[in-house]
C-alpha positions as CSV (number, residue, x, y, z in Angstrom):
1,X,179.5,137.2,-191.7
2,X,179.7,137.6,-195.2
3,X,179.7,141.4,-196.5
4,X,179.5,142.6,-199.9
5,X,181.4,146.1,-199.9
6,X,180.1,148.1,-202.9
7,X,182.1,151.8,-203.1
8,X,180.0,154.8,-204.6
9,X,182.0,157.4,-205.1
10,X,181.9,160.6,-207.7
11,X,183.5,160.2,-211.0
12,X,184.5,162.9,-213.7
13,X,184.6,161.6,-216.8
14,X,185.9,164.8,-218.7
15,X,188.9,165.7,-217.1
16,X,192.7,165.5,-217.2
17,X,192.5,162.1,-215.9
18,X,189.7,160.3,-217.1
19,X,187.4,158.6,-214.6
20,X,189.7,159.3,-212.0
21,X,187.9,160.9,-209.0
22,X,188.7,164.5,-209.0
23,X,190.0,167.2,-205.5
24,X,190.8,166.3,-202.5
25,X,188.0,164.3,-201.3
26,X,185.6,162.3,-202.6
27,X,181.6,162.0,-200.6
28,X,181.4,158.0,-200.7
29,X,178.8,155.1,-200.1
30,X,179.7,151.7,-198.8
31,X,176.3,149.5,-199.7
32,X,176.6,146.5,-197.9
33,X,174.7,143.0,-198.6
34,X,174.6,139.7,-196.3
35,X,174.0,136.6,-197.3
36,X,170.5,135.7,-199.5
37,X,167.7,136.1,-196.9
38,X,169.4,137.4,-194.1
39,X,168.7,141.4,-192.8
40,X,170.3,143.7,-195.2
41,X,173.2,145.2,-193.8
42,X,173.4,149.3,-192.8
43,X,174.7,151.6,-195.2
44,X,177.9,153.9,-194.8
45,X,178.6,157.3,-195.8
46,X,181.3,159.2,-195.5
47,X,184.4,160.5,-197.5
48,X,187.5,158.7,-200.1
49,X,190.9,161.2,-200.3
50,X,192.3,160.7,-203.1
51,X,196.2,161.6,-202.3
52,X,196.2,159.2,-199.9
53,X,192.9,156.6,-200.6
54,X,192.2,157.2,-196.6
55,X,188.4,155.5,-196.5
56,X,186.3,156.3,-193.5
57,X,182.7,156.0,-193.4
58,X,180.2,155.7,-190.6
59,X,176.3,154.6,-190.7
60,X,173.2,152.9,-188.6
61,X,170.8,150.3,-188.4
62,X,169.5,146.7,-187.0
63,X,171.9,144.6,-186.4
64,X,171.6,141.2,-184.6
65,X,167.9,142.5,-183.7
66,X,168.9,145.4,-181.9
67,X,168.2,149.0,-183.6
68,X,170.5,151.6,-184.5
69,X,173.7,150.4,-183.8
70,X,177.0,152.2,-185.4
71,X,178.7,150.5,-188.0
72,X,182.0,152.3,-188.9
73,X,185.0,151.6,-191.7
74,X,188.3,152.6,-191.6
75,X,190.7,151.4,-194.3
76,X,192.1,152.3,-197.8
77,X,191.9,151.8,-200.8
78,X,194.6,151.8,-203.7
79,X,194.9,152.9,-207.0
80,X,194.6,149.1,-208.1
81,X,191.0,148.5,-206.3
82,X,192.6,147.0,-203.5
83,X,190.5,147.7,-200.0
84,X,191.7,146.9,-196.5
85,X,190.4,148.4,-193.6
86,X,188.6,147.7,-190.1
87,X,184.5,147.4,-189.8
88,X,183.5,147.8,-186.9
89,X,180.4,146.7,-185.3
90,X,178.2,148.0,-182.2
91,X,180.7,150.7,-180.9
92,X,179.7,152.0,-177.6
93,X,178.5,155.5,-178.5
94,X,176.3,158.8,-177.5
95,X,173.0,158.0,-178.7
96,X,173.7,154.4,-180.7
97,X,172.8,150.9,-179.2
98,X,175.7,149.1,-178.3
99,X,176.0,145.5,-179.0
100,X,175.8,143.0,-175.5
101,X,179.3,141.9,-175.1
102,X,180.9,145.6,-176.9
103,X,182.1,145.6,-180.5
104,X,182.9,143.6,-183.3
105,X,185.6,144.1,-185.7
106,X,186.6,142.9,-188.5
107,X,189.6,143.1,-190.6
108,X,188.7,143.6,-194.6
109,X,190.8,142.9,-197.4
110,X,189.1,143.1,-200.8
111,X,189.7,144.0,-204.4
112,X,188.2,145.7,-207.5
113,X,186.1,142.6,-209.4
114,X,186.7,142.8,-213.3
């Protein structure tokens, strides 16, 4: 599986610490790509806090052919753009699909491209 994490989050640019995200939480966006040609992959929302760059985020949709199954991430991120974290995959859940077999996860390390 090859994932392309891309972090959303709210920026203000006039403020003590420029382009630094501002209180103490942030509402973020993981948009996630597979490879070329294959199903796109479901996108996460949830929330960045900034004293501690705690990520969590939670979303739905098709994976493996089956129809809203949970796709959750748990990780953090640093002040250099580092992420690592757990996505997991097809949770057993109230009112999700669950994935034959029970859940993936996967451990993600990542970091800020220039």
């Amino acid at each position: 599986l090859f994932v392309l994490f891309h972090l959303i989050t709210s920026w203000i640019i006039n403020s003590p610490t420029i382009g630094q995200p501002q209180g103490p939480s942030q509402t973020i966006e993981i948009v996630g790509g597979s490879n070329p040609g294959a199903p796109a992959f479901p996108t996460l929302q949830g929330t960045f806090t900034t004293a501690t760059g705690a990520v969590t985020a939670q979303g739905s949709g098709t994976v493996a052919g089956r129809s809203n199954v949970l796709v959750e991430f748990v990780g953090t991120l640093s002040a250099n753009g580092n992420l690592n974290g757990t996505l997991t995959v097809g949770r057993a859940a109230a009112g999700f699909t669950s994935l034959p077999g029970g859940a993936i996860v996967y451990n993600v390390a990542g970091f800020k491209s220039p």
